[in-house]
C-alpha positions as CSV (number, residue, x, y, z in Angstrom):
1,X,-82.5,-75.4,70.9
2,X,-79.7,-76.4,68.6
3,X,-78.7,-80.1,69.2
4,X,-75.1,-80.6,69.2
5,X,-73.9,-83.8,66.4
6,X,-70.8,-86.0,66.3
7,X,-70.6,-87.8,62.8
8,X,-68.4,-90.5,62.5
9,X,-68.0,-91.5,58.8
10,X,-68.2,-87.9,57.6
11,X,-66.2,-87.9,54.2
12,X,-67.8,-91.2,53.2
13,X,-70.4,-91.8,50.8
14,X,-73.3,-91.5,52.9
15,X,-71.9,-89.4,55.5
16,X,-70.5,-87.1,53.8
17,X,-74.0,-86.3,52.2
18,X,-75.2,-86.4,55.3
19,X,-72.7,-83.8,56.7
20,X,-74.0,-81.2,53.9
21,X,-77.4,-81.8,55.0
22,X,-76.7,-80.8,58.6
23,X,-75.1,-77.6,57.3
24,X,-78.0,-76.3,55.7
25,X,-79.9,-76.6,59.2
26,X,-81.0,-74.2,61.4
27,X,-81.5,-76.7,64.5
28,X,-78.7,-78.7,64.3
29,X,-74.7,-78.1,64.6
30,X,-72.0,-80.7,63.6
31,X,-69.2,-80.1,66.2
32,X,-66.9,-83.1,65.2
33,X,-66.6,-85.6,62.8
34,X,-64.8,-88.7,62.4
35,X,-62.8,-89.8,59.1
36,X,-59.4,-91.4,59.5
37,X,-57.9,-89.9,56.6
38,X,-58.6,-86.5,56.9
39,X,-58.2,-86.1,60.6
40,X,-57.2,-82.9,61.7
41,X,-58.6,-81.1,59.6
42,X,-61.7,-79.2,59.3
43,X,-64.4,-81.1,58.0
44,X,-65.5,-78.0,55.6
45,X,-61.9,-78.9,54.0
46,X,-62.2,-82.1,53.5
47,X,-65.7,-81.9,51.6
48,X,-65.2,-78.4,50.2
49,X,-67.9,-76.8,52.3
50,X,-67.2,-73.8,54.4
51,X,-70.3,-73.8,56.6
52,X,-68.7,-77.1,58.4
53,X,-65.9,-75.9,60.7
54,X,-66.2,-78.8,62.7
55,X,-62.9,-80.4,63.5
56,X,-62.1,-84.0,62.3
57,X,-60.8,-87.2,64.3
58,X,-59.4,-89.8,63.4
59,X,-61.1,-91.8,66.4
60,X,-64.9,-91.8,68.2
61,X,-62.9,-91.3,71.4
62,X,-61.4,-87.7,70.5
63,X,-63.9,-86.6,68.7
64,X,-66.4,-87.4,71.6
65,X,-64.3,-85.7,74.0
66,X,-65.9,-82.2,72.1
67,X,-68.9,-83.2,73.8
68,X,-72.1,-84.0,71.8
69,X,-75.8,-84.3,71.9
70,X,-75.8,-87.1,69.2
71,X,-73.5,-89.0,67.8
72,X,-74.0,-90.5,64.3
73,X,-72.8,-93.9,63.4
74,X,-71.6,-94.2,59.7
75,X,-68.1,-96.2,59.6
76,X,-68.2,-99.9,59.6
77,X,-69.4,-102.8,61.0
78,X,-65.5,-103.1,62.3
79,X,-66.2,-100.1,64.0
80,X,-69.4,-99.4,64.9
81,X,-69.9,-101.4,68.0
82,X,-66.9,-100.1,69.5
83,X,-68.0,-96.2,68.4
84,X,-71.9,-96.8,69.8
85,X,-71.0,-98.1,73.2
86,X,-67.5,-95.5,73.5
87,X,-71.1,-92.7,72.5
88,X,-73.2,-93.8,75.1
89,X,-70.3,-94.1,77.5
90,X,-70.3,-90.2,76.9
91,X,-73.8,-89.6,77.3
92,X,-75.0,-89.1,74.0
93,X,-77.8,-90.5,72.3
94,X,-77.5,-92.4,68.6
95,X,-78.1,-92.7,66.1
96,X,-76.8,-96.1,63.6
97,X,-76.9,-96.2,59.7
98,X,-73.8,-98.6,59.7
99,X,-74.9,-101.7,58.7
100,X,-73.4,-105.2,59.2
101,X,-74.2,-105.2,63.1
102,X,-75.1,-108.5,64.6
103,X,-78.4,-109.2,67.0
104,X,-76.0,-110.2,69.8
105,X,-74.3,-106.5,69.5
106,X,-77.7,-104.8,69.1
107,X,-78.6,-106.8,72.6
108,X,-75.4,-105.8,74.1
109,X,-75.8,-102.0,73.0
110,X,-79.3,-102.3,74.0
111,X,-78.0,-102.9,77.4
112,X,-75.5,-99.9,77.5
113,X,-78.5,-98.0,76.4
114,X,-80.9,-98.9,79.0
115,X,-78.1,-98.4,81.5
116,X,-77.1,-94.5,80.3
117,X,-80.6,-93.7,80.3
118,X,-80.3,-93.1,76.1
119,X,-81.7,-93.7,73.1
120,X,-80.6,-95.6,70.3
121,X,-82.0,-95.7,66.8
122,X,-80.9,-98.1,64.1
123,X,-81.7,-97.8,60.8
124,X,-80.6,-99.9,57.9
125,X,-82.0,-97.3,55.2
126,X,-83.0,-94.4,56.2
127,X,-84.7,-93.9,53.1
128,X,-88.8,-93.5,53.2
129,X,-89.7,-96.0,50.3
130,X,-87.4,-98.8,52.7
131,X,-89.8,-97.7,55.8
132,X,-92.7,-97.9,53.6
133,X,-91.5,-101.6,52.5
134,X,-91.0,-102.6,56.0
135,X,-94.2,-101.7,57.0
136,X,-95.9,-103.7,54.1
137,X,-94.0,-106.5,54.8
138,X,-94.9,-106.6,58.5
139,X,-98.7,-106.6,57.0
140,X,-98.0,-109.4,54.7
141,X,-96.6,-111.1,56.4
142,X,-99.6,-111.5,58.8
143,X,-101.4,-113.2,55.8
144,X,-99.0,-115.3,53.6
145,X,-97.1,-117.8,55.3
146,X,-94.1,-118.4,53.0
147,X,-91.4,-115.3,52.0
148,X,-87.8,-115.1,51.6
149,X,-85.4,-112.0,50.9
150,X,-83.0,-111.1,48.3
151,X,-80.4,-108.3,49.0
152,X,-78.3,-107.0,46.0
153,X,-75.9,-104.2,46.2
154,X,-72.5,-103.7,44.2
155,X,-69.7,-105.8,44.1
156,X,-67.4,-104.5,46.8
157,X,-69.9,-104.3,49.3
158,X,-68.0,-106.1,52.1
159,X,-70.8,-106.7,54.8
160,X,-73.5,-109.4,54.0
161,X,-76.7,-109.5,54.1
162,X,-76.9,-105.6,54.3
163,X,-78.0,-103.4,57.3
164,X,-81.7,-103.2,55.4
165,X,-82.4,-107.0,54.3
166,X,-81.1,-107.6,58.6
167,X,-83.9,-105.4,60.0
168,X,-85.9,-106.6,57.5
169,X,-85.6,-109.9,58.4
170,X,-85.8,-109.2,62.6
171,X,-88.9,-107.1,61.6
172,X,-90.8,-110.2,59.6
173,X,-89.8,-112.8,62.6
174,X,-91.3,-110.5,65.0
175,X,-94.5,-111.2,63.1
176,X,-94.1,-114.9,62.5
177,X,-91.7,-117.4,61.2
178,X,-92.1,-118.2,57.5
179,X,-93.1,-121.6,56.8
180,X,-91.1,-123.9,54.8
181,X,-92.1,-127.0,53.1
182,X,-88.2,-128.2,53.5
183,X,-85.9,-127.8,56.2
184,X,-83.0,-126.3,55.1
185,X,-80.6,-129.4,56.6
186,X,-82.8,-131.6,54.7
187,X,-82.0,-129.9,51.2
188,X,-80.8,-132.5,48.5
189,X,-77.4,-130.6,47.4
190,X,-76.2,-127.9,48.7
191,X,-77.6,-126.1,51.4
192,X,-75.8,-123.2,51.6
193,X,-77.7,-122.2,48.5
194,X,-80.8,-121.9,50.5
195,X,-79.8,-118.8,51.8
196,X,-78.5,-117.7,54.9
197,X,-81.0,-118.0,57.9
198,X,-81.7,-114.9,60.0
199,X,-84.5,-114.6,62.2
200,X,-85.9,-117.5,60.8
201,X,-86.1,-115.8,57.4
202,X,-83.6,-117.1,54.7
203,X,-81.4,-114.2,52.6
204,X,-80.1,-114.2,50.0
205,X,-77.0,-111.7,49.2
206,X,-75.8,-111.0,45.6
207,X,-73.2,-108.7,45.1
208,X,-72.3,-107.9,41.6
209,X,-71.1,-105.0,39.1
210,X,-74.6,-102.6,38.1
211,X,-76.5,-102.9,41.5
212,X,-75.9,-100.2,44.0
213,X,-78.5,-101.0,47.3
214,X,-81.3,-103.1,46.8
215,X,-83.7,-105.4,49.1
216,X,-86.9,-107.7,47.5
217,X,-89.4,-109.6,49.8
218,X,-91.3,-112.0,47.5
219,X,-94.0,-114.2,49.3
220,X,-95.5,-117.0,48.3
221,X,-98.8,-118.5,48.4
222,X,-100.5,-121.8,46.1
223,X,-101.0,-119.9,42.6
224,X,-99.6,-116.6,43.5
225,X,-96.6,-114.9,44.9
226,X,-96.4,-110.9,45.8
227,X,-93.0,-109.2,45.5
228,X,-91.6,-106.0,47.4
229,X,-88.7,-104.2,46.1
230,X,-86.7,-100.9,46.9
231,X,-84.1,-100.4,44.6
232,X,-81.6,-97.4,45.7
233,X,-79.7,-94.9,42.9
234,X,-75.7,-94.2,42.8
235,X,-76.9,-91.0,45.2
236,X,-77.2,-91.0,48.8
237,X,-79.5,-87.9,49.2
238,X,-82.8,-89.9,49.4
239,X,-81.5,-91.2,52.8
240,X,-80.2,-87.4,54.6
241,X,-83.7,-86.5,55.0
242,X,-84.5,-89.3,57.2
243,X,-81.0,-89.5,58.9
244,X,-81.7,-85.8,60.0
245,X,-85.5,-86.8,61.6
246,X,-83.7,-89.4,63.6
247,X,-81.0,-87.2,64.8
248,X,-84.0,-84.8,66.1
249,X,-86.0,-87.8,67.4
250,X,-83.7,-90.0,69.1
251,X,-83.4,-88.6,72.5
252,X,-87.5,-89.4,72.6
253,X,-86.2,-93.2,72.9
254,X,-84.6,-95.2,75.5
255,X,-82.7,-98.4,74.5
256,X,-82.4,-100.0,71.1
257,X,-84.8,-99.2,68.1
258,X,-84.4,-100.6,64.6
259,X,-86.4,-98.7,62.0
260,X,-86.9,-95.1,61.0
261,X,-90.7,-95.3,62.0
262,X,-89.7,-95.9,65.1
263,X,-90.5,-92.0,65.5
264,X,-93.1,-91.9,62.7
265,X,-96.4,-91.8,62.8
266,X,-97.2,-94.7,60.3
């Protein structure tokens, strides 16, 4: 059976890898795509590759009139709520690596979901070293109290913290809330430098020149700390392999799902 996929965001960084990916399938078929600038064209002429005929959209709405199995999230956080709940509307399943989507739109997309009967799956990094980190922090986390999160990624990066260091941070309060020895409010300056507080988990975002994508968990005990990094390269490839198991495994979910090993065994 060859599942039928809408990307939205297919000339952009990620997407666009993504959209190459797909083509060297056997399973899988792009039949629209989504990328304001080069709507109404093919999408093999706007990435130079002639195995994708699909047509491109300049909006989730026409392009999901083609009809889809699922539809791939990869715009913005300006865009993606709109583009997920327009998805399910049409009876697709979906699959998210936008980031910058708050809990209260997860719960409302969550919703839709349930309702349509569809799955969901939301991924901040789709890359295995990310689900590997989650996992560890999630075990961890079950035996040192204190951790925070740093996020880093370049400087025009316009969504903060970034889709990975959010479902981190859901992921760790699902296990516990962190202890601190001083309430943020109490802080004697500025508090704004503690971090932002998500989940019950404070993050920190830095956005400068020389990172690309990058997410640390350090913990903290008396006498020792542990630290868990993934750092990310200037490619996106690490991340189309797992994009591609999720676009095969989402219609196994129903409802909201945050994390690639959601359909893994791990």
């Amino acid at each position: 059976m060859t599942l039928k996929v809408c990307l939205a965001g297919a000339t952009g960084w990620a997407g666009s890898e993504l959209a190459r990916g797909v083509a060297a399938t056997a399973d899988l078929e792009l039949v629209s795509a989504v990328a304001r600038k080069h709507a109404g064209q093919t999408l093999g002429a706007a990435l130079g590759v002639s195995a994708l005929d699909a047509p491109v959209f300049a909006t989730a709405a026409e392009a999901l009139a083609i009809g889809c199995d699922v539809f791939v999230e990869y715009t913005g956080p300006k865009s993606a709520k709109a583009n997920v709940l327009a998805a399910l509307s049409h009876g697709a399943h979906v699959v998210v690596g936008t980031s910058g989507i708050s809990d209260p739109d997860y719960d409302e997309i969550d919703r839709a979901a349930r309702e349509a009967g569809r799955g969901v799956l939301a991924c901040g990094n789709f890359a295995l070293t990310v689900v590997l980190l989650q996992k560890f922090a999630e075990m961890a986390a079950k035996h040192i109290p204190c951790w925070e999160v740093v996020d880093t990624a370049h400087e025009s990066k316009p969504d903060a913290p970034s889709g990975t260091a959010r479902e981190l941070a859901v992921r760790l309060g699902k296990v516990r809330r962190p202890a601190i020895a001083v309430p943020v409010a109490d802080t004697d300056g500025v508090p704004e430098a503690r971090g932002a507080n998500l989940s019950g988990t404070q993050v920190h975002s830095i956005r400068l020149p020389g990172f690309v994508l990058g997410v640390e968990v350090v913990f903290g005990m008396p006498d020792q700390t542990l630290s868990l990094r993934h750092s990310a390269g200037s490619s996106a490839k690490p991340y189309v392999d797992g994009a591609i198991l999720a676009i095969r495994r989402v219609s196994t979910l129903v409802g909201v799902h945050r994390g690639l090993d959601a359909v893994l065994d791990l």
